[in-house]
C-alpha positions as CSV (number, residue, x, y, z in Angstrom):
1,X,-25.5,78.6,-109.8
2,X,-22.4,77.9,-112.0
3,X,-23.5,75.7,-115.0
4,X,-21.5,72.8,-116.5
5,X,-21.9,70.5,-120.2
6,X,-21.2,67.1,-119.4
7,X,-19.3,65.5,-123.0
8,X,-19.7,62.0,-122.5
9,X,-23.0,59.4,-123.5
10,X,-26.1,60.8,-123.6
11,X,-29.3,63.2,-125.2
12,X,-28.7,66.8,-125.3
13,X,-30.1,68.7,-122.9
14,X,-30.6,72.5,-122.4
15,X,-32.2,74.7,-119.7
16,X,-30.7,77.8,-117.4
17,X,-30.2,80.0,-119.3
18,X,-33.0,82.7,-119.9
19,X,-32.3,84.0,-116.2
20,X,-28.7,83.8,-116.4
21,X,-28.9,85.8,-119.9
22,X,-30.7,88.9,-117.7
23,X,-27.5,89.0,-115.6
24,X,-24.4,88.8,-118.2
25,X,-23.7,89.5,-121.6
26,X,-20.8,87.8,-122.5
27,X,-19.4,84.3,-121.4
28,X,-16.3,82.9,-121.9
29,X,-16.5,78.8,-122.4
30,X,-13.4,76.6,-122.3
31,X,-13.2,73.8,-123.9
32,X,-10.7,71.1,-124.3
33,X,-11.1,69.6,-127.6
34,X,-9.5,71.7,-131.1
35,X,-11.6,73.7,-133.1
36,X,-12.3,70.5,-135.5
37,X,-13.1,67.8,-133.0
38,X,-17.1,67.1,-133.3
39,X,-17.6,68.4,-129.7
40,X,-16.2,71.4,-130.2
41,X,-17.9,72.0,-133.0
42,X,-21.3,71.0,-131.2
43,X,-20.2,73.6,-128.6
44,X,-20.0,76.0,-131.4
45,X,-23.6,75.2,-132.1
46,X,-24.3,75.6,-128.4
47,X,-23.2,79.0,-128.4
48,X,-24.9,79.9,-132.0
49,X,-28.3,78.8,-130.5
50,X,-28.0,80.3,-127.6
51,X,-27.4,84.0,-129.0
52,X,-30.1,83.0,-131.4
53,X,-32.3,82.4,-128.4
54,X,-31.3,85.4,-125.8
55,X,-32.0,88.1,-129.3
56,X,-28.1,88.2,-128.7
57,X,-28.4,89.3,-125.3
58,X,-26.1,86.5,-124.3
59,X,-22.8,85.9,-126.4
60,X,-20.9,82.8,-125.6
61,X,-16.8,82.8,-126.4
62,X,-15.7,79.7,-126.6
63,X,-12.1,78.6,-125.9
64,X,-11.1,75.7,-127.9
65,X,-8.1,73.6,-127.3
66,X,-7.5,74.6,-123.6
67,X,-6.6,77.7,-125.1
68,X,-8.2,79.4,-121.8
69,X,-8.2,77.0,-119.1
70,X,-6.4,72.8,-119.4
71,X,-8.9,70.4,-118.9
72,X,-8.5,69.1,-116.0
73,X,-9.4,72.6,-114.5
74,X,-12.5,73.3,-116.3
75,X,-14.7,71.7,-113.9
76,X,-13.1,73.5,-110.7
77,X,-13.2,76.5,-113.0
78,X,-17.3,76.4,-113.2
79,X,-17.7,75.5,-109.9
80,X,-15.4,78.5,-108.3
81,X,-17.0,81.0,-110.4
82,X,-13.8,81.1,-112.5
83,X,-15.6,80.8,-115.7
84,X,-19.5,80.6,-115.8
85,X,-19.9,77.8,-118.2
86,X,-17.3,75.0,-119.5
87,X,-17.3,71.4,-121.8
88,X,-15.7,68.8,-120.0
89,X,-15.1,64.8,-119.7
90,X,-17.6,63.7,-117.1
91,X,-15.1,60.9,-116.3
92,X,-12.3,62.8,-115.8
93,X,-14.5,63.8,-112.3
94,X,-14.6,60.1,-111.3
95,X,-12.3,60.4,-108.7
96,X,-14.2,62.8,-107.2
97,X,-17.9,61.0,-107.2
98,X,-18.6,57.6,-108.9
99,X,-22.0,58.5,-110.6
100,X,-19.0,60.6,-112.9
101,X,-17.3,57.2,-113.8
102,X,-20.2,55.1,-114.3
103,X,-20.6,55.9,-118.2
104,X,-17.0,54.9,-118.2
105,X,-16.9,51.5,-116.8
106,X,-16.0,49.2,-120.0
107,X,-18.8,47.3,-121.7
108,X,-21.3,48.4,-119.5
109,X,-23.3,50.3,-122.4
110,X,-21.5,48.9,-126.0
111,X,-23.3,51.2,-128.1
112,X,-25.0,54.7,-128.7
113,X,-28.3,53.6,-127.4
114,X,-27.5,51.7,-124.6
115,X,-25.2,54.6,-123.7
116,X,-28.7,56.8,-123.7
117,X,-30.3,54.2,-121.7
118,X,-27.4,54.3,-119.2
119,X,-27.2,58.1,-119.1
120,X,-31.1,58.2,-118.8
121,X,-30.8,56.2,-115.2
122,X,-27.5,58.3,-114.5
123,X,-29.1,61.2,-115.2
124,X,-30.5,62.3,-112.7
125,X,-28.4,61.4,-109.7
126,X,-25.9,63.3,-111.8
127,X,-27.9,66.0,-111.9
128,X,-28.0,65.8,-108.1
129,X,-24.4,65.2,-107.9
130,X,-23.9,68.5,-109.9
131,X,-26.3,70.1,-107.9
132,X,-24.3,69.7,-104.7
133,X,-21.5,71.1,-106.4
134,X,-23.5,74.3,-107.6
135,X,-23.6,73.9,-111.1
136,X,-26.3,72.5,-113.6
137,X,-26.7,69.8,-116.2
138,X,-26.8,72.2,-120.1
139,X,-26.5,69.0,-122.5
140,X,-24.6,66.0,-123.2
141,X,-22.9,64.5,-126.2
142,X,-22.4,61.0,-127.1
143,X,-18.8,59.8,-126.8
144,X,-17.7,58.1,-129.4
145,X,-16.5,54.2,-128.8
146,X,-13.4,53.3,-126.9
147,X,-10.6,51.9,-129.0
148,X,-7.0,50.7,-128.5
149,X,-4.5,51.8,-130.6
150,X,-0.9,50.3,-130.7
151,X,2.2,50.1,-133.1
152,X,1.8,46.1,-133.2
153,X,-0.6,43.5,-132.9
154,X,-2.2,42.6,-129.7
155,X,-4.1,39.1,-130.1
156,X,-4.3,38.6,-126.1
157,X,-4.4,40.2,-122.9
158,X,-0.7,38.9,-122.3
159,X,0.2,41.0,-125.7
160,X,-0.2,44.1,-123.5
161,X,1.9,43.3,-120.5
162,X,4.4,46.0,-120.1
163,X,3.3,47.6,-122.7
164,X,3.1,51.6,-122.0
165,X,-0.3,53.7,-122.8
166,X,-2.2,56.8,-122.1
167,X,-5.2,56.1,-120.0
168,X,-7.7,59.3,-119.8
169,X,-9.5,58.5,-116.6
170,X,-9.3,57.0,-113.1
171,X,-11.5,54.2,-114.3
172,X,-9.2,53.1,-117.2
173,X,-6.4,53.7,-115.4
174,X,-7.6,51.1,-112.8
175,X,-8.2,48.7,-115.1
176,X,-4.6,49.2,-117.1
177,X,-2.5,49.1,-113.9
178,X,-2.2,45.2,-113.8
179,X,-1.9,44.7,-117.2
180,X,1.0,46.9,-117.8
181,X,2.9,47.2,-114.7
182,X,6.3,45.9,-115.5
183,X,7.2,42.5,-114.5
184,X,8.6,42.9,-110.9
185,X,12.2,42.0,-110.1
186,X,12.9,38.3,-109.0
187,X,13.2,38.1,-105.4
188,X,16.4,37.7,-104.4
189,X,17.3,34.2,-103.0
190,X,19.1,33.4,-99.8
């Protein structure tokens, strides 16, 4: 079974890994973020504990900064077998399953512990999710909170019409669509 790190809300986890330590002794880990972003740096942890734990019979490598795999692939990388072990964006998965998206949906958990209430109930139907796609649940990270960040002042909704921004998920892309579209064209008149 392939083995995945959610990085999104929620308690950290870990489990899996004395068997899988029998069968390899090194691992190479993608992960997304540079080597000074906090989860990177918890993945760095990960990795120390986990040698710590095996005697040193399993060494994880971790590549930061999509340095060995984008992204967006890390999760199709676990689950072919590609890499044994990656740190992913749960959400980035929502199009694929909605219990991915549900830590995602805006103001549904405003804070760090109603996120780990909300990822206590998500947990284990995405556990089962996971399951179904062959890999298992190591740990999760808190996310921190959402912001929006622009180069002039947005007092109202109508302050973001047209205006352009990155969106990082399905879910916030759903929600930007209407908001920024451009205005459409007048009809014409006959």
């Amino acid at each position: 079974m392939s083995i995945f790190v959610r990085s999104f809300a929620g308690l950290v986890l870990a489990g899996a890994l004395a068997t899988a330590a029998q069968a390899q002794t090194k691992w190479d880990m993608p992960t997304p973020y540079p080597d000074g972003n906090f989860h990177t740096k918890n993945v760095a942890l990960f990795a120390a504990d986990v040698d710590k734990a095996t005697g040193g019979s399993l060494k994880i490598a971790v590549h930061s900064a999509g340095s060995l795999i984008k992204h967006a692939e890390i999760k199709r990388s676990v689950r072919q077998g590609t890499t044994p072990i990656g740190e992913m964006l749960e959400s980035l998965a929502s199009n694929e399953a909605p219990v991915y998206g549900i830590d995602s949906i805006p103001f549904l958990a405003t804070g760090y512990d109603a996120s780990k209430k909300l990822y206590m109930a998500q947990k284990p139907f995405l556990e089962k999710q996971l399951a179904s796609e062959g890999m298992i649940l190591l740990y999760s990270i808190p996310w921190p909170p959402q912001g929006l960040y622009a180069k002039r002042d947005l007092a109202k909704v109508e302050d973001l019409k047209g205006l352009k921004f990155r969106t990082y998920n399905p879910m916030i892309g759903r929600i930007a669509a209407p908001i920024c579209r451009p205005p459409s064209p007048p009809a014409a008149s006959t």
